[in-house]
Structure formats: C-alpha cells, structure tokens
C-alpha positions in Angstrom: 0.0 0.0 0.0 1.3 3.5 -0.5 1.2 6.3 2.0 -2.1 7.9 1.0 -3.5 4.3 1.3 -1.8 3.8 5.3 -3.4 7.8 6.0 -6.8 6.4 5.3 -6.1 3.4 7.3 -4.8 5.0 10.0 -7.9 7.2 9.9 -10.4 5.1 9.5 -9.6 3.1 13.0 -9.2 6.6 14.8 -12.8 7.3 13.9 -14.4 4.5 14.1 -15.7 4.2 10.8 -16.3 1.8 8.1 -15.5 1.7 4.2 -17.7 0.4 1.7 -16.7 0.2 -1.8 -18.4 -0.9 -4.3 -17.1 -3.2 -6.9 -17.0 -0.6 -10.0 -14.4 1.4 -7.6 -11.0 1.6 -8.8 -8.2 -0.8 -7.1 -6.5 1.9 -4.8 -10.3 2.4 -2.9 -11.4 -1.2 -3.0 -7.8 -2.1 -1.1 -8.4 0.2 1.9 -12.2 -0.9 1.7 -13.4 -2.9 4.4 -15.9 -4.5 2.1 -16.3 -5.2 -1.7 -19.3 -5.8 -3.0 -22.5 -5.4 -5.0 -25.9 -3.6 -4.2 -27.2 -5.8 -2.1 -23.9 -6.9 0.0 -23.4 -3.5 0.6 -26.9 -2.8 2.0 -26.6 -5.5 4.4 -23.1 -4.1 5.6 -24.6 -0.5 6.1 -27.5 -2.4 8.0 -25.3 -4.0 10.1 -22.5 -1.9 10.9 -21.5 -0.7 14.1 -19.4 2.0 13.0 -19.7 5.8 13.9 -18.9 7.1 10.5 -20.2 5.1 6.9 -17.8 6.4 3.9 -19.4 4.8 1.0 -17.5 4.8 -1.9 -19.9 4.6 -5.0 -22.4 7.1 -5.7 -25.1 9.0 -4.4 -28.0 6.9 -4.8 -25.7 3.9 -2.5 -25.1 6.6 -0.1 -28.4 7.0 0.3 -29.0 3.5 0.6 -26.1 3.7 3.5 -28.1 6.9 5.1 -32.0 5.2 4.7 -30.7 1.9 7.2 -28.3 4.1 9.2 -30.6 7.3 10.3 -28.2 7.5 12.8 -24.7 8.0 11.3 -22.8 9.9 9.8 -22.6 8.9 5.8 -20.2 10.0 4.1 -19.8 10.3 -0.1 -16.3 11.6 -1.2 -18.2 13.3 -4.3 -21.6 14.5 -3.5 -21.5 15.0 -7.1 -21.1 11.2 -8.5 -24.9 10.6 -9.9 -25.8 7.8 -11.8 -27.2 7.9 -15.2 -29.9 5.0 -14.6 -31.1 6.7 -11.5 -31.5 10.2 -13.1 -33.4 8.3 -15.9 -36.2 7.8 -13.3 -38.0 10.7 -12.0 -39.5 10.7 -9.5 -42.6 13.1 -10.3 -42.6 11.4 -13.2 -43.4 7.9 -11.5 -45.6 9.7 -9.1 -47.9 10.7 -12.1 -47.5 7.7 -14.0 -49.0 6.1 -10.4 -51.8 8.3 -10.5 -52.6 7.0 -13.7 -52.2 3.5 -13.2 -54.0 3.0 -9.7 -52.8 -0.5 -7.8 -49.5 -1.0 -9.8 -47.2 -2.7 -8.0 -43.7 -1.0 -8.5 -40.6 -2.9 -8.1 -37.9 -0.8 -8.1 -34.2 -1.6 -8.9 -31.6 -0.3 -6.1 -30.3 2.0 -8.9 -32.8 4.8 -7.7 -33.3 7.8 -6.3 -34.6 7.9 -2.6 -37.7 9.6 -3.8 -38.3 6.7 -6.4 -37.4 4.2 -3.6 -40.5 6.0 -1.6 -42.7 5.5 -4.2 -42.0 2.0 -4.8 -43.7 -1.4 -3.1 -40.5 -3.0 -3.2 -36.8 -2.6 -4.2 -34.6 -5.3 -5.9 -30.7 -5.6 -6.8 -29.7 -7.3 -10.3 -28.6 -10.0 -7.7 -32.5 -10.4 -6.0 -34.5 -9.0 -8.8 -35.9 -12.6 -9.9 -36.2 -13.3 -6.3 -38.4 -10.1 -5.2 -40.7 -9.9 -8.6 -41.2 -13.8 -7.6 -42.9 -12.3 -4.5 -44.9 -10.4 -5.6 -49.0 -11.8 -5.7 -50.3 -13.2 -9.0 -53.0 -11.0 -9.0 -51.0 -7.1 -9.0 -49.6 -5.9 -12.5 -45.9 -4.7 -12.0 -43.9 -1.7 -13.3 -40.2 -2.1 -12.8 -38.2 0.5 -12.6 -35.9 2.6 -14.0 -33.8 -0.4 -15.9 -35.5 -1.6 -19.1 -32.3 -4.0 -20.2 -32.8 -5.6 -16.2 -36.4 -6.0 -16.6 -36.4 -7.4 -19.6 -34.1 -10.1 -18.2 -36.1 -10.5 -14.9 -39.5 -11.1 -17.4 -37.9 -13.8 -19.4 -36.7 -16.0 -16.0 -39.6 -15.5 -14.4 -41.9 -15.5 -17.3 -43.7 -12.3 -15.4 -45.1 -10.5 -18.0 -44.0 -6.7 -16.7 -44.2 -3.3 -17.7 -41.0 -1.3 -18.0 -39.5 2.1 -17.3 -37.4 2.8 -20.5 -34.4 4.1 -18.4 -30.8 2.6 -18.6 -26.9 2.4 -18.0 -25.0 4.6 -20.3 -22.1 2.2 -19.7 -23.5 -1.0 -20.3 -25.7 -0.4 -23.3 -22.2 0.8 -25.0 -21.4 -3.0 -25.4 -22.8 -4.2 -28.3 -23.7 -7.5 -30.7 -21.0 -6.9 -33.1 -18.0 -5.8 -30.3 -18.8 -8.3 -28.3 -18.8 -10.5 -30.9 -14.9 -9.4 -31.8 -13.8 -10.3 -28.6 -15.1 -13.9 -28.5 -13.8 -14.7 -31.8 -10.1 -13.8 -30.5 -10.8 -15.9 -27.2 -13.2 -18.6 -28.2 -13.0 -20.5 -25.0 -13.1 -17.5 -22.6 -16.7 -17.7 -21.3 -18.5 -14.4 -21.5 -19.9 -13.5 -18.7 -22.7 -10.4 -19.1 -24.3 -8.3 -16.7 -28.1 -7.8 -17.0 -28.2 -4.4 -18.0 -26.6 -4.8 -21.0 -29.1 -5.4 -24.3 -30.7 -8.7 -25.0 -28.3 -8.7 -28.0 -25.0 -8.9 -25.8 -26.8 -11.2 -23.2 -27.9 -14.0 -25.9 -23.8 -14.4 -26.6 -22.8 -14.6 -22.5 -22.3 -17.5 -21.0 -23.3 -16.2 -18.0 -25.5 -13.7 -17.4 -25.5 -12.2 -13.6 -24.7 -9.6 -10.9 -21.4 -8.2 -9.9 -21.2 -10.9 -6.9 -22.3 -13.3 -8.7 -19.4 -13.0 -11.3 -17.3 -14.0 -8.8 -18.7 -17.5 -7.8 -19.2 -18.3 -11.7 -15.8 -17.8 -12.5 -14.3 -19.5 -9.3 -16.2 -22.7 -9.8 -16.0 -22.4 -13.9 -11.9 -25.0 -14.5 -11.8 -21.9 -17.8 -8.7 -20.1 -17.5 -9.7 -17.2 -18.9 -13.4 -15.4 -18.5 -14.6 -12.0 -20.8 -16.2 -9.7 -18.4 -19.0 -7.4 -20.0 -19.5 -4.8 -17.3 -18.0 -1.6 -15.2 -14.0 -2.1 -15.5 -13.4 -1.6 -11.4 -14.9 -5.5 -11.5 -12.2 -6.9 -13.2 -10.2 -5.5 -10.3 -11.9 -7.8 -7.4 -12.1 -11.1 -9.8 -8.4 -10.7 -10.1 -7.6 -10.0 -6.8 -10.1 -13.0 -5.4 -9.2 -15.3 -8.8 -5.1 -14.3 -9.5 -4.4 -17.9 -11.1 -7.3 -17.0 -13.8 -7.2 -13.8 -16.4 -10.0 -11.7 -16.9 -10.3 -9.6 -20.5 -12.6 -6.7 -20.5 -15.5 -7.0 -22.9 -14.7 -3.8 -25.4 -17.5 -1.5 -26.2 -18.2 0.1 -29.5 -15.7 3.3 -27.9 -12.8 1.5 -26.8 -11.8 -1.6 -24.9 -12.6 -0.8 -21.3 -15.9 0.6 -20.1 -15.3 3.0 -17.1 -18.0 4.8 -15.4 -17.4 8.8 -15.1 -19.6 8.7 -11.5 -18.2 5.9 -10.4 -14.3 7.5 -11.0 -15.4 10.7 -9.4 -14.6 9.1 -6.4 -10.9 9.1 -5.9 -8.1 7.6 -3.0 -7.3 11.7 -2.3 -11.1 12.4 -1.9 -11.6 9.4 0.5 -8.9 10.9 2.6 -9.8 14.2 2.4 -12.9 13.0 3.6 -12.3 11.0 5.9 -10.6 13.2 7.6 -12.5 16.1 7.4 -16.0 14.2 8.0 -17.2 16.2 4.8 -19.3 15.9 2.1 -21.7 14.3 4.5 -25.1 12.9 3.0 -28.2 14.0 4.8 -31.9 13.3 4.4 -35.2 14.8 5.3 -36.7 12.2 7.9 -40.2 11.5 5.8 -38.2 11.0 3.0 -35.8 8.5 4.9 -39.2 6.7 6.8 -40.9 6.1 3.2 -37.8 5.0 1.5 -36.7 2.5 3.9 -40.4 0.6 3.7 -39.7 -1.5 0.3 -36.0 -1.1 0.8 -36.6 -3.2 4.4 -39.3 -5.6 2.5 -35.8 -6.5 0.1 -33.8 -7.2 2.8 -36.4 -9.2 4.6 -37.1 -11.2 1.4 -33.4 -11.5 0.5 -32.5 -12.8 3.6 -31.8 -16.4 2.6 -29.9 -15.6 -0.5 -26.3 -16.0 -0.3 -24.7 -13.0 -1.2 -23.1 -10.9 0.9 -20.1 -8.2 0.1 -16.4 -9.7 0.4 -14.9 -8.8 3.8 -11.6 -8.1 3.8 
C-alpha cells in the first residue's frame, strides 16, 4: 500500500468508521475498503454496521442506501457530485404521475434509484434479487419495474412475469454491443462471457453467464476456464483478479474503446476518500419523511433476500 492508502487506514480506526466500496471502484479504494461488493452486499453491511462514520464509496444513490438503514450515522460520499445515469433516468414526479394514472400498480424498483423513487415504490430489488423479489410479488398485481428496461427485460424472461418497464438505462452497459462483443469472442473462443443484465438482449444472448457483480465472482471461481470476458463496469475486473489471481479476466470492449469506465463511479478518488475521511465532509443528509418512506420497500428486500447468499467480500 502506498502512503495515501496507510493515512486512510490509519484514519479510519481513529474514527471509528467503516469503508464500503463498491465493486465498479477503482483498485486503490477497494484495497483500503473494508468491504467489496454489490448492491445488495453493501446494503446488508450498512445495515449492520457498528461503526460511527459510513464512507461509501460509489455514488449517491448507494449513499443513500447507506443513510436510509443508518438514520443515525454519519454517511459519508467523497463526491456528492457522483450521480448515476440509470437513476436520473427515473423521475421521481414522473413515476408519481405515471401512479396516478395506473391505480394499484405494484412497482418494483431496482436499487439504482433515487430515494424519492425508492419512496414510491412497493419493493426494491438488486440485479442479484430481482428474480427473487418480482417472484414475491402476488399473481394478481400488475408490475412496473423501474428505472432499468435492459434488467427488466431479463427478470421477465426468467420469471416468465409478463411486466411493464420504465425505458431508463446504464450509459455504460448499453455501449457494449452485438458486433463488439462478438470481436472479442472470436479472439478468445474459450473464454466464457460473462454479461451483466443491463446490458441489451443482444450482448446477453452471446454470455455465457449472465449475472450480478457478486455473482461473477462464484461463476468464474467454480467455472476450470482459465480465462473469462467480463461485459461490465471495469473496477470489477479489479476484485475477480484480486479474489481469482491464477485466472485472467479480458474486458469486454464497447463500440468506444476496450474498457468501459464509469465517469460517477471514477469521481470518487483515493485523495477524496482521505480528504474526507478526515475532514468528516461531504456528508449525506436526508429529510426524515423521506428517509421513513424509503426504507419501507427497501426493508421488504432485505427481509425477502434474507436467505440468499450474497453478501459483500470482507476483507
């Protein structure tokens, strides 16, 4: 570890707090994170921690996540600034009218929200539980997901739960397409691909795999391939090669260039965890209605998800 890296250490057990990191962070976060994971793994660690101070290293709408279980304690986002593009593709007036319109819906909501979408929502879902919650929800109530249409999609044809869909998306996975993806398996043809869900039903018809972030990890430890194509955020590759060193990961190329990099989630950078960190600053606050509605369907996940086997990777 470098200097900057043995600060935030060093920090961190001085004031009690905790670092979450999700798994699209870049390597220098995720190795003074105390845990790496996806939506849902982080959740559970924001639940559950017993730390005075929460620096979550993603973007706003996981802060918020951090901030909706935790009430109590100080959250901390080193940008307040990194958004998301899928959760500004949902807004929340928006789905409040659409509501209005459509009396007795029953929205399911993916993580990759707003808190003000989350308090609208019946029930929120990671790409990890999204089968899993829409699975619980009664025959009888037509469902809107929300604000991924790729993810839905997906959800609809393992279920076979005819849905309707918010046309919102990730700017990043919808750059991978048919014919790059297509490139790349024809210069490793025995490298499983292994797709995220909200990438387009093209790219997910050629994957191998298709699954979350934490799921990416068990398919390719259990898979004997040597080598795996990952078709998501580049700070994954990161984790599988740090968890799975004996096995090589190639990054699925978009139609742009051969990585696929987030802008929110490199907003967040080793100098602005320390800085705050240190300074307990930018600190996430909410308006307590908003928190008490939002954590309703964000609760009912957690309560449904309890006996899936996820959680994020403690280090």
């Amino acid at each position: 570890m470098n200097a900057l890296q043995e600060e935030i250490l060093a920090l961190k057990k001085s004031k009690n707090a905790v670092i979450l990191a999700h798994n699209y962070q870049v390597r220098e976060i995720q190795e003074v994170a105390d845990y790496v994971g996806d939506s849902l793994g982080l959740a559970y660690q924001a639940q559950a921690s017993r730390a005075e101070i929460i620096l979550f290293c993603g973007v706003h709408f996981m802060a918020e996540t951090a901030k909706i279980v935790n009430p109590g304690k100080k959250v901390l986002l080193p940008d307040l600034n990194a958004g998301c593009s899928l959760a500004e593709s949902c807004d929340a007036a928006e789905l409040a009218a659409y509501k209005e319109r459509h009396p007795g819906i029953y929205v399911v909501a993916y993580i990759n929200c707003t808190a003000e979408v989350k308090a609208l929502s019946d029930v929120i879902c990671t790409s990890g539980n999204a089968e899993r919650m829409v699975q619980h929800v009664p025959a009888d109530r037509e469902i809107l997901f929300v604000p991924d249409q790729n993810l839905g999609e997906w959800v609809m044809e393992k279920t076979g739960r005819k849905m309707r869909l918010w046309q919102g998306n990730c700017y990043i996975h919808i750059e991978f397409t048919h014919e790059s993806i297509l490139r790349i398996r024809r210069e490793y043809p025995n490298a499983p691909l292994v797709a995220h869900p909200e990438c387009t039903r093209p790219v997910r018809l050629l994957a191998d795999e298709v699954c979350s972030t934490e799921k990416m990890v068990h398919y390719c430890r259990d898979n004997p391939a040597k080598e795996f194509i990952i078709a998501t955020e580049s700070g994954m590759l990161h984790r599988l090669r740090r968890e799975l060193p004996d096995k090589i990961f190639i990054p699925g190329p978009t139609e742009k260039c051969a990585c696929a990099d987030c802008r929110y989630m490199k907003m967040n950078t080793l100098e602005k965890v320390h800085e705050a960190l240190r300074d307990e600053t930018p600190e996430l606050f909410m308006a307590q209605d908003l928190r008490e509605k939002a954590f309703i369907p964000l609760q009912r996940m957690l309560d449904w998800s309890r006996d899936t086997p996820v959680v994020a990777q403690a280090k």
